[in-house]
Biopython code that builds the backbone (N, CA, C, O; Angstrom):
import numpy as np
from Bio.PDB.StructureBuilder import StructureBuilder

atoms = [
    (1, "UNK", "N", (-53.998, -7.810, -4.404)),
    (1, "UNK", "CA", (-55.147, -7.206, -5.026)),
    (1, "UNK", "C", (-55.177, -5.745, -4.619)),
    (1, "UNK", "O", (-55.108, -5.384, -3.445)),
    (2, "UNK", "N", (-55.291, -4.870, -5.724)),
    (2, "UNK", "CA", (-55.461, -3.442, -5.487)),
    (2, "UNK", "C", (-56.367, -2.712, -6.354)),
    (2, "UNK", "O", (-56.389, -2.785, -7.583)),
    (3, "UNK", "N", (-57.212, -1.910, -5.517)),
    (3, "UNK", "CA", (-58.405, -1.346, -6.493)),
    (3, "UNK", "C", (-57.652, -0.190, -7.671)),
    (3, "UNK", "O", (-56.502, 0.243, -7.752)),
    (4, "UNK", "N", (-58.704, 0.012, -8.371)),
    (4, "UNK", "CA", (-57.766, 0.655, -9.508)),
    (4, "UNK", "C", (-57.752, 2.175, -9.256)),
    (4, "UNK", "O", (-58.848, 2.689, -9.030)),
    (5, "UNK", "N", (-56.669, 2.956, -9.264)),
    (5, "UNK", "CA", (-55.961, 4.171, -9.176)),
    (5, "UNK", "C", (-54.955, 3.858, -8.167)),
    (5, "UNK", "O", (-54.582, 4.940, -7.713)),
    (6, "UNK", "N", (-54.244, 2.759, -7.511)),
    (6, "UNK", "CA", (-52.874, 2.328, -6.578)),
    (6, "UNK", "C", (-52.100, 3.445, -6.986)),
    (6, "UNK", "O", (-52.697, 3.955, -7.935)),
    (7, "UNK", "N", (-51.067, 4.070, -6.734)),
    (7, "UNK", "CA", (-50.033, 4.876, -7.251)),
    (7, "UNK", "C", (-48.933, 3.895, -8.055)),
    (7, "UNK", "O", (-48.520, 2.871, -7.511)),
    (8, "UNK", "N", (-48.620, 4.181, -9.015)),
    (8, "UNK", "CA", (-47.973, 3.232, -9.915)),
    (8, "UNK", "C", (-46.517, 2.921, -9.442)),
    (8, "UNK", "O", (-45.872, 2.057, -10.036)),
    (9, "UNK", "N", (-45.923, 3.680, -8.270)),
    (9, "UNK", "CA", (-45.127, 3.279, -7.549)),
    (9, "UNK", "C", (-44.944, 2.499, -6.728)),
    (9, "UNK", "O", (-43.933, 1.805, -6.624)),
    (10, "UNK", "N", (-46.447, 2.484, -5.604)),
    (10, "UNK", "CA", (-46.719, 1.431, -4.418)),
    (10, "UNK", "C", (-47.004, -0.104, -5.433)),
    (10, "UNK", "O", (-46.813, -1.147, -4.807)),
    (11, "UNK", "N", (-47.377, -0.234, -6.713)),
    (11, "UNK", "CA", (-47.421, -1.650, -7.479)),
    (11, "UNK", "C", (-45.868, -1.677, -7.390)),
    (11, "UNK", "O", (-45.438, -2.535, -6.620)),
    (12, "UNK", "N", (-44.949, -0.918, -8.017)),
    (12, "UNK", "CA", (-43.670, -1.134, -8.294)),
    (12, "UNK", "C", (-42.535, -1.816, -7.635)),
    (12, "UNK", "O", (-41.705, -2.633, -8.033)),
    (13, "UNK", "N", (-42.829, -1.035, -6.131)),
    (13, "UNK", "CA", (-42.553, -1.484, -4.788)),
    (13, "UNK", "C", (-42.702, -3.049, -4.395)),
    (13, "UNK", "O", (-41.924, -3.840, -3.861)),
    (14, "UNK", "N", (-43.807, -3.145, -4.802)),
    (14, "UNK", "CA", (-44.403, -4.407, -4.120)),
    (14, "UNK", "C", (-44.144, -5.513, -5.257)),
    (14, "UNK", "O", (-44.325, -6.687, -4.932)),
    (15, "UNK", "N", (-43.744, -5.227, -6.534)),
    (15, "UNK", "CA", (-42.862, -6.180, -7.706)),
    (15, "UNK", "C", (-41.457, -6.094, -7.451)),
    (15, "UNK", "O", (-40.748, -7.091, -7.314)),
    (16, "UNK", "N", (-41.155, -5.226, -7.404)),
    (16, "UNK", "CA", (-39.611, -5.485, -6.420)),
    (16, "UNK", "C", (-38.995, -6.341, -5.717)),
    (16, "UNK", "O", (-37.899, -6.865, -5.916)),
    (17, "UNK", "N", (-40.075, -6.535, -4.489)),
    (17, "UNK", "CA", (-39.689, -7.398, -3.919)),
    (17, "UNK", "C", (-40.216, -8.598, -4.164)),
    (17, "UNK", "O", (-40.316, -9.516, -3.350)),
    (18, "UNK", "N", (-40.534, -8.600, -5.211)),
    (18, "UNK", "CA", (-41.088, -10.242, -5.927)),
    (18, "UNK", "C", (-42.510, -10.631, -6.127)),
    (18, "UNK", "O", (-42.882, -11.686, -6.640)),
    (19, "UNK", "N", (-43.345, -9.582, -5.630)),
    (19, "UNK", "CA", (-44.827, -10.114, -5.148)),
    (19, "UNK", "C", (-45.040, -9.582, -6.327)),
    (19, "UNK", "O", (-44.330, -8.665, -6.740)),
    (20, "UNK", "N", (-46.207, -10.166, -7.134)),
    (20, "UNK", "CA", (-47.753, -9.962, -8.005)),
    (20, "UNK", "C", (-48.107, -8.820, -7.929)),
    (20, "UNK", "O", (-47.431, -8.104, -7.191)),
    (21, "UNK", "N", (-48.882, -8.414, -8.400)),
    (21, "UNK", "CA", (-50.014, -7.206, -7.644)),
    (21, "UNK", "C", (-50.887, -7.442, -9.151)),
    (21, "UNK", "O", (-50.395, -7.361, -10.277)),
    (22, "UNK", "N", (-52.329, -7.758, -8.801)),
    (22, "UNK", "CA", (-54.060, -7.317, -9.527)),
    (22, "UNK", "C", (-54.861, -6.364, -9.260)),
    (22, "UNK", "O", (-55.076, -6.067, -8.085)),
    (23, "UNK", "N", (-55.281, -5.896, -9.985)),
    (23, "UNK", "CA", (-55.717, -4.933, -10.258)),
    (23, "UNK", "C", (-57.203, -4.942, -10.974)),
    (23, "UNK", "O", (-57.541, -4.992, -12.157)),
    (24, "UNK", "N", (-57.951, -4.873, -9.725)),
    (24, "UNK", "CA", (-59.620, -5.215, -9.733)),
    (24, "UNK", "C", (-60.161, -4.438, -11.210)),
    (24, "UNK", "O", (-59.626, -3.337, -11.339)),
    (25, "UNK", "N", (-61.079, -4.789, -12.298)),
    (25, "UNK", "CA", (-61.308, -4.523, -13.169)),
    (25, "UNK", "C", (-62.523, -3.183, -12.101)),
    (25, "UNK", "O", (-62.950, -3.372, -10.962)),
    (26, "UNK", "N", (-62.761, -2.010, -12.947)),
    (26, "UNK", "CA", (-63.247, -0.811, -12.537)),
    (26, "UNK", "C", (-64.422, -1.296, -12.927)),
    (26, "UNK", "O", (-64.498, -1.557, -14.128)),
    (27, "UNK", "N", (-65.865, -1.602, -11.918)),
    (27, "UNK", "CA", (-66.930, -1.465, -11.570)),
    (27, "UNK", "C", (-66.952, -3.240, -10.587)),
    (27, "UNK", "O", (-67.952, -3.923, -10.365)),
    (28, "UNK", "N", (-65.689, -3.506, -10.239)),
    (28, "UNK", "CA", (-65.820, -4.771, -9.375)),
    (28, "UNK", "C", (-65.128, -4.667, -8.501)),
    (28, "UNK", "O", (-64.027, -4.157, -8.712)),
    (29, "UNK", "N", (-65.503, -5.138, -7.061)),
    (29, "UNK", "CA", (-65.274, -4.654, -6.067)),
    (29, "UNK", "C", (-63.936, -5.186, -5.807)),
    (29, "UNK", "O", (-63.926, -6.387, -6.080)),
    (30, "UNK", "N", (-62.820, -4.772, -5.394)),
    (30, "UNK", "CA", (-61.623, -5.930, -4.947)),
    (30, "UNK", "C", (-61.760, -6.719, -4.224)),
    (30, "UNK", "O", (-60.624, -7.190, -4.177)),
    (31, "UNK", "N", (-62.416, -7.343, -3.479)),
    (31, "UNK", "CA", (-62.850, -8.547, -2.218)),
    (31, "UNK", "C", (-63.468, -9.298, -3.644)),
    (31, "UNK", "O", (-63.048, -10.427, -3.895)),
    (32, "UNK", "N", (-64.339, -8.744, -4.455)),
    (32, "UNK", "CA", (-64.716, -9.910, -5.254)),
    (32, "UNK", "C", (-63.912, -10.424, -6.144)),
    (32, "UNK", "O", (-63.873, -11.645, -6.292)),
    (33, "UNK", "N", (-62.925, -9.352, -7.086)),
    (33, "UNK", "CA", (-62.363, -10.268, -8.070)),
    (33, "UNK", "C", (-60.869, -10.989, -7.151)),
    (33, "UNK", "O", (-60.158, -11.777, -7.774)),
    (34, "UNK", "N", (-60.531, -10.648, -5.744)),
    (34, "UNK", "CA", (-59.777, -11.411, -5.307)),
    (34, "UNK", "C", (-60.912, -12.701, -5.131)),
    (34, "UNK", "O", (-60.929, -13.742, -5.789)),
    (35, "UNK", "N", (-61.474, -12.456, -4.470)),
    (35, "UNK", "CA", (-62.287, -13.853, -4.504)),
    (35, "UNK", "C", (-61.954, -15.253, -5.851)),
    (35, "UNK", "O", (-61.452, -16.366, -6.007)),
    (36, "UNK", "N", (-62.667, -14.152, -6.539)),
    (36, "UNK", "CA", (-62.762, -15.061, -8.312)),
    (36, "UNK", "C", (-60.823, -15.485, -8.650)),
    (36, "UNK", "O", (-60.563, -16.561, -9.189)),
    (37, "UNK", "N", (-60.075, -14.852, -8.396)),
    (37, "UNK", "CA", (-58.764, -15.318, -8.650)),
    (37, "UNK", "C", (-58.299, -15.718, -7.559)),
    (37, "UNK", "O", (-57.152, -15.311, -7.375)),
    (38, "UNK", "N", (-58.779, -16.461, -6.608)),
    (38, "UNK", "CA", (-58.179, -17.595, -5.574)),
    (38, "UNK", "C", (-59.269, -18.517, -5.484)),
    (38, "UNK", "O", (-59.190, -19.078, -4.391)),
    (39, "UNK", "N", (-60.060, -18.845, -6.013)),
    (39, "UNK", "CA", (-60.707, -19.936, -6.446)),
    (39, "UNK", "C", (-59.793, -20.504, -7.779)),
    (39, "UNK", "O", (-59.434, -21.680, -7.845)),
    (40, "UNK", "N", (-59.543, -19.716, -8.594)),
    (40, "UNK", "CA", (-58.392, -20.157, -9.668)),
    (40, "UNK", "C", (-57.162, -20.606, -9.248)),
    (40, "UNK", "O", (-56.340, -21.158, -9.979)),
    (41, "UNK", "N", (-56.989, -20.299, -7.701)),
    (41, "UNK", "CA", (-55.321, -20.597, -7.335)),
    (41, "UNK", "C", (-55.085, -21.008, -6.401)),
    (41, "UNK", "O", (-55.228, -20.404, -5.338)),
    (42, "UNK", "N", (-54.604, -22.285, -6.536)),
    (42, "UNK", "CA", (-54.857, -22.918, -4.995)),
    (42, "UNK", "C", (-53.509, -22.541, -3.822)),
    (42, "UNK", "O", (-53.348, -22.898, -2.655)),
    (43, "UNK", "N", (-52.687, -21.676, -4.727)),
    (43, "UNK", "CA", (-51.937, -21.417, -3.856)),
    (43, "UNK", "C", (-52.076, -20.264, -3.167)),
    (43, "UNK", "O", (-51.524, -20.219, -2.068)),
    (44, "UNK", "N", (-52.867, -19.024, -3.662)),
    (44, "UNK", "CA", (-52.995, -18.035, -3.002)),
    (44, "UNK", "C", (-53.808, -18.032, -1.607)),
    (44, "UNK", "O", (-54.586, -18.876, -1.162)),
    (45, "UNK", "N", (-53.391, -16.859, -1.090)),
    (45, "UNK", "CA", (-53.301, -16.367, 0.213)),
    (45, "UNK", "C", (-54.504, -15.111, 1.106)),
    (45, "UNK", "O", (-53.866, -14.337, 1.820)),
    (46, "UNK", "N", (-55.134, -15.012, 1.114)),
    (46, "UNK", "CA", (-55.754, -13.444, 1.424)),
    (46, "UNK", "C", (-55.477, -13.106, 3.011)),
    (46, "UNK", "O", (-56.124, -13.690, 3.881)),
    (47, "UNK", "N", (-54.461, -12.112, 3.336)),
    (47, "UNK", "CA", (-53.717, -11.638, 4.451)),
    (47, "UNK", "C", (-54.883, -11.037, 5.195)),
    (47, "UNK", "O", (-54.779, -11.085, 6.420)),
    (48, "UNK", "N", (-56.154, -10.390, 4.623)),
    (48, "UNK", "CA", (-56.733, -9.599, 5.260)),
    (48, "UNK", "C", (-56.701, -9.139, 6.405)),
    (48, "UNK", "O", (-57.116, -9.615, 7.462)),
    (49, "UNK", "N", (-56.006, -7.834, 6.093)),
    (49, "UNK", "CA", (-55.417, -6.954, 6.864)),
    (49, "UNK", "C", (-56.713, -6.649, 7.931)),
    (49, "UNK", "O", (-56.499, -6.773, 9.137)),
    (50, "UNK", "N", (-57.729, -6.345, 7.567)),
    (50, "UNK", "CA", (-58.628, -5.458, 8.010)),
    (50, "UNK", "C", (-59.544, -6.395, 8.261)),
    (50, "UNK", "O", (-60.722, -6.152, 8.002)),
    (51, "UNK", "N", (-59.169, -7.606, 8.800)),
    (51, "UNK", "CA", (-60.817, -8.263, 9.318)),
    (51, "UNK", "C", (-60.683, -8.594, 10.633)),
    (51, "UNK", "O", (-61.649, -9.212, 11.082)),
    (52, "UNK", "N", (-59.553, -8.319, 11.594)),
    (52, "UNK", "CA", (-59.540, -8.188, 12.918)),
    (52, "UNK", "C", (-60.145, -6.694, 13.005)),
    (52, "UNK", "O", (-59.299, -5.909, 13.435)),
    (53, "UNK", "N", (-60.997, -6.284, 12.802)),
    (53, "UNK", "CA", (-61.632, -4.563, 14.024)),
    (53, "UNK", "C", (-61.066, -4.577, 14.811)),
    (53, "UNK", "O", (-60.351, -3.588, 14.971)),
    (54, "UNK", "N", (-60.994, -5.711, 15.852)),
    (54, "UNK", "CA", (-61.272, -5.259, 17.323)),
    (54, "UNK", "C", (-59.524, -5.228, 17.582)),
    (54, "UNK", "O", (-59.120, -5.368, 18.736)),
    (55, "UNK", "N", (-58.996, -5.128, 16.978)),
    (55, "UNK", "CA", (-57.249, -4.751, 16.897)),
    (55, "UNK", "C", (-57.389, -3.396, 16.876)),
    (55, "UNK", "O", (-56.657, -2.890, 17.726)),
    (56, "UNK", "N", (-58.094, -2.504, 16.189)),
    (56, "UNK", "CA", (-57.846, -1.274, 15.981)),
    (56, "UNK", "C", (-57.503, -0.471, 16.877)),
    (56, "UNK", "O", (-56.772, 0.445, 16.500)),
    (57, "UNK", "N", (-57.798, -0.505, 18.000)),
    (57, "UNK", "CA", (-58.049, -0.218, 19.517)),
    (57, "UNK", "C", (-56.283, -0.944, 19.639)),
    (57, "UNK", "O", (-56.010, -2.137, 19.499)),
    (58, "UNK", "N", (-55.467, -0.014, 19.881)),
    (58, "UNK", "CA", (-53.808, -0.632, 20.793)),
    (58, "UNK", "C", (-54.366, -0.836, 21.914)),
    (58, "UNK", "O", (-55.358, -0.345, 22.453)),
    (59, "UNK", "N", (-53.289, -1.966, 22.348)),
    (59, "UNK", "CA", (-53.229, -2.425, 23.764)),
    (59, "UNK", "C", (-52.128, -1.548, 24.575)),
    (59, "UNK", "O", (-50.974, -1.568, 24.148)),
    (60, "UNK", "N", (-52.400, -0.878, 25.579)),
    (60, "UNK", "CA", (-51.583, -0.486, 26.688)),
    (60, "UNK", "C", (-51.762, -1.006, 27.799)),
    (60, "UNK", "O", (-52.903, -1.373, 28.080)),
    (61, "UNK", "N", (-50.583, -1.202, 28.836)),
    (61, "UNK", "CA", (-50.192, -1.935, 29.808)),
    (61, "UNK", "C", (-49.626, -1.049, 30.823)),
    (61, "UNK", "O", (-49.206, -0.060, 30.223)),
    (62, "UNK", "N", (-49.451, -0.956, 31.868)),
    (62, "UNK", "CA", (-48.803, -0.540, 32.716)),
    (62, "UNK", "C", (-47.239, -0.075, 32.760)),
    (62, "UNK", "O", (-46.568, 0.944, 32.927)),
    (63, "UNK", "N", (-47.053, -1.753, 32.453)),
    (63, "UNK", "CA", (-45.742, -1.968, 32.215)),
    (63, "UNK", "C", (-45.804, -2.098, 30.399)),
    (63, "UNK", "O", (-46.274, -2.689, 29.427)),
    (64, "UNK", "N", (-44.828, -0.912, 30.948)),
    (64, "UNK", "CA", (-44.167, -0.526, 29.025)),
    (64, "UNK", "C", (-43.690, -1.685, 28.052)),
    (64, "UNK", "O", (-44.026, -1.769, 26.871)),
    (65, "UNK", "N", (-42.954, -2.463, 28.646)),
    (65, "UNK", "CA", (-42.564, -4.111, 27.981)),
    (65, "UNK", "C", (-43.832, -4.503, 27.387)),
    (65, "UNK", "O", (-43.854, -4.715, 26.175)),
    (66, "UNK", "N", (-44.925, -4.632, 28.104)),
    (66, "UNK", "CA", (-46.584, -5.532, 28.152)),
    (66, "UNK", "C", (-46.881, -5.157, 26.790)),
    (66, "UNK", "O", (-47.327, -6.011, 26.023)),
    (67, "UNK", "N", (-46.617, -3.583, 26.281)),
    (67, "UNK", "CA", (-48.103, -2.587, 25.562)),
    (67, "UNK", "C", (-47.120, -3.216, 24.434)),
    (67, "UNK", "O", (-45.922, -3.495, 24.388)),
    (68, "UNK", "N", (-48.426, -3.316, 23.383)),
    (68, "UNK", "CA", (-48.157, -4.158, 22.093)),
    (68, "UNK", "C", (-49.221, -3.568, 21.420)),
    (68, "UNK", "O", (-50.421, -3.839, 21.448)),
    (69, "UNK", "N", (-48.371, -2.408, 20.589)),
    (69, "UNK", "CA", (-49.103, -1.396, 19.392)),
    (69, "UNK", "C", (-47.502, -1.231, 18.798)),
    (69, "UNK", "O", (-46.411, -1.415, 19.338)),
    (70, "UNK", "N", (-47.829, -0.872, 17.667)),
    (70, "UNK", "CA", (-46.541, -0.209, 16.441)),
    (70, "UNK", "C", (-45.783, 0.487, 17.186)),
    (70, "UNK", "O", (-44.606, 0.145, 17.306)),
    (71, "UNK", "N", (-46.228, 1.502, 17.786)),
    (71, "UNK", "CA", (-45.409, 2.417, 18.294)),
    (71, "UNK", "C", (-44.001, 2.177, 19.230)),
    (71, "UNK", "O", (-42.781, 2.332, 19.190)),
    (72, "UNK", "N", (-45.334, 1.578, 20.284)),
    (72, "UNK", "CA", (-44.083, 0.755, 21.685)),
    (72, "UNK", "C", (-43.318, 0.126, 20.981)),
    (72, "UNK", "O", (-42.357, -0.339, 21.594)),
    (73, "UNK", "N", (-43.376, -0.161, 19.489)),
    (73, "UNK", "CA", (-42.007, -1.350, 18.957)),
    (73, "UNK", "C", (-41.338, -0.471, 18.837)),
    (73, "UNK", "O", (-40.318, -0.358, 19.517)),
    (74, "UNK", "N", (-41.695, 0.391, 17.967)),
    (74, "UNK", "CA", (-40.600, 1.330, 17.604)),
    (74, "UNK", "C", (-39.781, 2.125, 18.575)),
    (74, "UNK", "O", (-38.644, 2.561, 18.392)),
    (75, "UNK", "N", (-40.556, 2.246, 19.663)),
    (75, "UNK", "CA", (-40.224, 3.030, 21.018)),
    (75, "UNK", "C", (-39.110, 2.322, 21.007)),
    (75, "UNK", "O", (-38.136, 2.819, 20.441)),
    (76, "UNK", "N", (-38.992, 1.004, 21.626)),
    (76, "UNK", "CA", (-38.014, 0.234, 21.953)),
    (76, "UNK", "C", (-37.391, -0.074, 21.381)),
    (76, "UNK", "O", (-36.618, -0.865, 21.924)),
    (77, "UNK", "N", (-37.111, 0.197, 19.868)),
    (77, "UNK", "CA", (-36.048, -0.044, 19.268)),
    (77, "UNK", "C", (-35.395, 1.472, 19.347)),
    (77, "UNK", "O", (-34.170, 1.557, 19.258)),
    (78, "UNK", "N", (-35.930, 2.285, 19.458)),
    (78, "UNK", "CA", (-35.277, 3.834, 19.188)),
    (78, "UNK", "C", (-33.961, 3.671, 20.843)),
    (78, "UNK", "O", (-32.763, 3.914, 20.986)),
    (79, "UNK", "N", (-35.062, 3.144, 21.763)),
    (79, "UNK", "CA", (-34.051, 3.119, 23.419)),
    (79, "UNK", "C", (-32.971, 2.751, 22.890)),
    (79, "UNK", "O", (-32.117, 3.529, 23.314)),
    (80, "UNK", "N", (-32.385, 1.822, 22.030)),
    (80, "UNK", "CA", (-31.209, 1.241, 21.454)),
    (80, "UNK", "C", (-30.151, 2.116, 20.724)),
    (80, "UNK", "O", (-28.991, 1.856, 20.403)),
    (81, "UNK", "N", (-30.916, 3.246, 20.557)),
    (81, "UNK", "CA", (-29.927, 3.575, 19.260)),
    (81, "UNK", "C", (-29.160, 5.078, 20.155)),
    (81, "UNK", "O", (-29.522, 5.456, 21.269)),
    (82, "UNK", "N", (-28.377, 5.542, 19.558)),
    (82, "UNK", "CA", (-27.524, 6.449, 19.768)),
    (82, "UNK", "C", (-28.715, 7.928, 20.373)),
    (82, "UNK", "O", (-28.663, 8.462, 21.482)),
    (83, "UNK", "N", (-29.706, 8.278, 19.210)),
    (83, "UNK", "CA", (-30.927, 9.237, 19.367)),
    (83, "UNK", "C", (-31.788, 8.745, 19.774)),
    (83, "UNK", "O", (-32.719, 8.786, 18.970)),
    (84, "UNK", "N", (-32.171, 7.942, 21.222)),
    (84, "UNK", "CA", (-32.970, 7.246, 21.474)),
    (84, "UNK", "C", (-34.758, 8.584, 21.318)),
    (84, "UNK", "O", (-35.866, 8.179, 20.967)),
    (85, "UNK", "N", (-34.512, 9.669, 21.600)),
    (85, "UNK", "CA", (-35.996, 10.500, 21.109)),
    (85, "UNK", "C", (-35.961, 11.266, 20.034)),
    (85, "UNK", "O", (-35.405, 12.360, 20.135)),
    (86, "UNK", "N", (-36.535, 10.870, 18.797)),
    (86, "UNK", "CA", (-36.606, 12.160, 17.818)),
    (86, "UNK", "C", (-37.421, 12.827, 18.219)),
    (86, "UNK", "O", (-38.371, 12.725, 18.995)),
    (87, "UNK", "N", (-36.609, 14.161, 17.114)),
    (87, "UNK", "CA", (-37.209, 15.356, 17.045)),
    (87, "UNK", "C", (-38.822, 15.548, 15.996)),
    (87, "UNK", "O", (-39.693, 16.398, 15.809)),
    (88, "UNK", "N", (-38.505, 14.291, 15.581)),
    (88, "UNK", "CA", (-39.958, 14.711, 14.546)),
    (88, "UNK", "C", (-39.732, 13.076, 14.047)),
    (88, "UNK", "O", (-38.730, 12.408, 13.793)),
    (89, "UNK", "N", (-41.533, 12.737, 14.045)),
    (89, "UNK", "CA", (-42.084, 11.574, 13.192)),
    (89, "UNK", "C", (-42.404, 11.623, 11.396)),
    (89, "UNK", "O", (-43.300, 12.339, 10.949)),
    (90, "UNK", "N", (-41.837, 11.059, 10.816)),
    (90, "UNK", "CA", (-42.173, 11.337, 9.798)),
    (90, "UNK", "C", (-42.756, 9.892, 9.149)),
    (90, "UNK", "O", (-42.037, 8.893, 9.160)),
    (91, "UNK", "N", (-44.304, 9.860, 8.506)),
    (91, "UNK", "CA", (-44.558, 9.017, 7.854)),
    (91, "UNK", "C", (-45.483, 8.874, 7.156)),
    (91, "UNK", "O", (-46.421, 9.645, 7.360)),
    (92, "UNK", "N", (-45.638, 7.759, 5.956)),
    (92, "UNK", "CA", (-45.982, 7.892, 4.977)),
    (92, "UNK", "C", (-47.597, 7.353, 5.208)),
    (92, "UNK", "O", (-47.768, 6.621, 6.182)),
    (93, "UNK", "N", (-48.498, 7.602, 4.563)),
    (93, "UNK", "CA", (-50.099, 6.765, 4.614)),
    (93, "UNK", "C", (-50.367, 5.893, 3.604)),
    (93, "UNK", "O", (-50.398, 6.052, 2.383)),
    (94, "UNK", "N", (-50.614, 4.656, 4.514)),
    (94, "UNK", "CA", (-50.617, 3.541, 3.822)),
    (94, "UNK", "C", (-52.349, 3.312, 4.217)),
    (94, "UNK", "O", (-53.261, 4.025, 3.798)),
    (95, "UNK", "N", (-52.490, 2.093, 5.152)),
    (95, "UNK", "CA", (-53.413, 1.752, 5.969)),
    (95, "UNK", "C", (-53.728, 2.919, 6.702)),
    (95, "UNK", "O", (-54.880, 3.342, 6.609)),
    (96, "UNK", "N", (-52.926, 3.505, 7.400)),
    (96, "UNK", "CA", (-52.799, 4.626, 8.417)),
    (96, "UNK", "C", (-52.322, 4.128, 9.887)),
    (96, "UNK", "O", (-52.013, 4.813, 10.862)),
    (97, "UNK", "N", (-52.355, 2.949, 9.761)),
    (97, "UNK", "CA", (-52.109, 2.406, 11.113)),
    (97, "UNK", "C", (-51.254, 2.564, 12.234)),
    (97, "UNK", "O", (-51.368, 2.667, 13.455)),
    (98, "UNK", "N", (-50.040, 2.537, 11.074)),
    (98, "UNK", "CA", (-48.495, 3.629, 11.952)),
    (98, "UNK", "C", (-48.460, 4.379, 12.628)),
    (98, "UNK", "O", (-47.887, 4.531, 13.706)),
    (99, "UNK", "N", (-49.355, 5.184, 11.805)),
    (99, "UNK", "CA", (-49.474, 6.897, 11.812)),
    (99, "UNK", "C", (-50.235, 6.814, 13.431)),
    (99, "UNK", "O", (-49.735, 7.108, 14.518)),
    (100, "UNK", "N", (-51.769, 6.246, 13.079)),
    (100, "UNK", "CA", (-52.649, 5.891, 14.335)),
    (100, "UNK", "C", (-51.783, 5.605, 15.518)),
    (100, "UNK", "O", (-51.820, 6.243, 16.569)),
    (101, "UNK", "N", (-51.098, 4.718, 15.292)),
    (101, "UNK", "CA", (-50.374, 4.084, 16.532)),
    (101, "UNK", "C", (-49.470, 5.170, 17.271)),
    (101, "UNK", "O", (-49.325, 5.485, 18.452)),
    (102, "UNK", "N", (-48.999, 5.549, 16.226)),
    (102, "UNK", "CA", (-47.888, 6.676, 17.065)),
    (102, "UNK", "C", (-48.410, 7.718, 17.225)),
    (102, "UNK", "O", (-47.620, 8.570, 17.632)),
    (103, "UNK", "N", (-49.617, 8.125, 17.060)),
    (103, "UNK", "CA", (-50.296, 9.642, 17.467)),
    (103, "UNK", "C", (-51.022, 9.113, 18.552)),
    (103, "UNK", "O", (-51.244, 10.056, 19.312)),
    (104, "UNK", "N", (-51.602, 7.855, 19.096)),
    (104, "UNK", "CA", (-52.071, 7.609, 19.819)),
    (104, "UNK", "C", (-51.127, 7.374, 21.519)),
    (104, "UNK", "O", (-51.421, 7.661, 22.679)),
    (105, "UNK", "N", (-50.036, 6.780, 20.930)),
    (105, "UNK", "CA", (-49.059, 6.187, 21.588)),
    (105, "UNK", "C", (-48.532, 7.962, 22.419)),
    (105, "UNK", "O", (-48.496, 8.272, 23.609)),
    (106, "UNK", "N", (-48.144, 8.926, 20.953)),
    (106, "UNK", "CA", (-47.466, 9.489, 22.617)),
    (106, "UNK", "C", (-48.683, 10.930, 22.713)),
    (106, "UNK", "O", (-48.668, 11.686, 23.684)),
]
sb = StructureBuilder()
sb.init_structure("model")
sb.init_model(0)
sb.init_chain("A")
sb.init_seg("    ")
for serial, (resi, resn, name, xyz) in enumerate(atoms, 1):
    if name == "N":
        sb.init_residue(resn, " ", resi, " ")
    sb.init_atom(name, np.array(xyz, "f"), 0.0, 1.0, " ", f" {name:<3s}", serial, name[0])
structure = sb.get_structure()
């Protein structure tokens, strides 16, 4: 479910890889007409991204292994690679969460 003005690319994306995408009729809220089309479907799903809050807030730990936010993943996968520190973050806004994580993180 996506309210209406999505970028006609981020739908494209997300048919690509096989998924649906709806597209809330303009003066209805998207929580509602997802609502109304998973009462129609007993197979659908609602991921809701955004109904943990109290996630928003990363966890840091002492120990670097412990801390479990976006970032520290990525941290630790970068230790692996040949350039274990870039020179520059680059990323796109979605949720923002990434972004959050890694501006918070270093």
């Amino acid at each position: 479910m996506v309210r209406p003005g999505v970028s006609e690319l981020k739908i494209q994306a997300i048919k690509s890889y096989g998924g649906s995408v709806a597209v809330a009729p303009d003066g209805v809220s998207p929580s509602a007409h997802l609502q109304e089309l998973m009462a129609k479907d007993p197979h659908g799903f609602d991921i809701n991204q955004f109904a943990d809050t109290q996630k928003v807030l990363d966890y840091f730990d002492a120990d670097a292994e412990k801390t479990m936010n976006m970032a520290a993943e990525v941290t630790r996968q970068l230790e692996r690679e040949a350039y274990p520190c870039p020179d520059w973050w680059v990323l796109g806004a979605g949720s923002g969460g990434t972004a959050t994580s890694i501006a918070r993180y270093l």
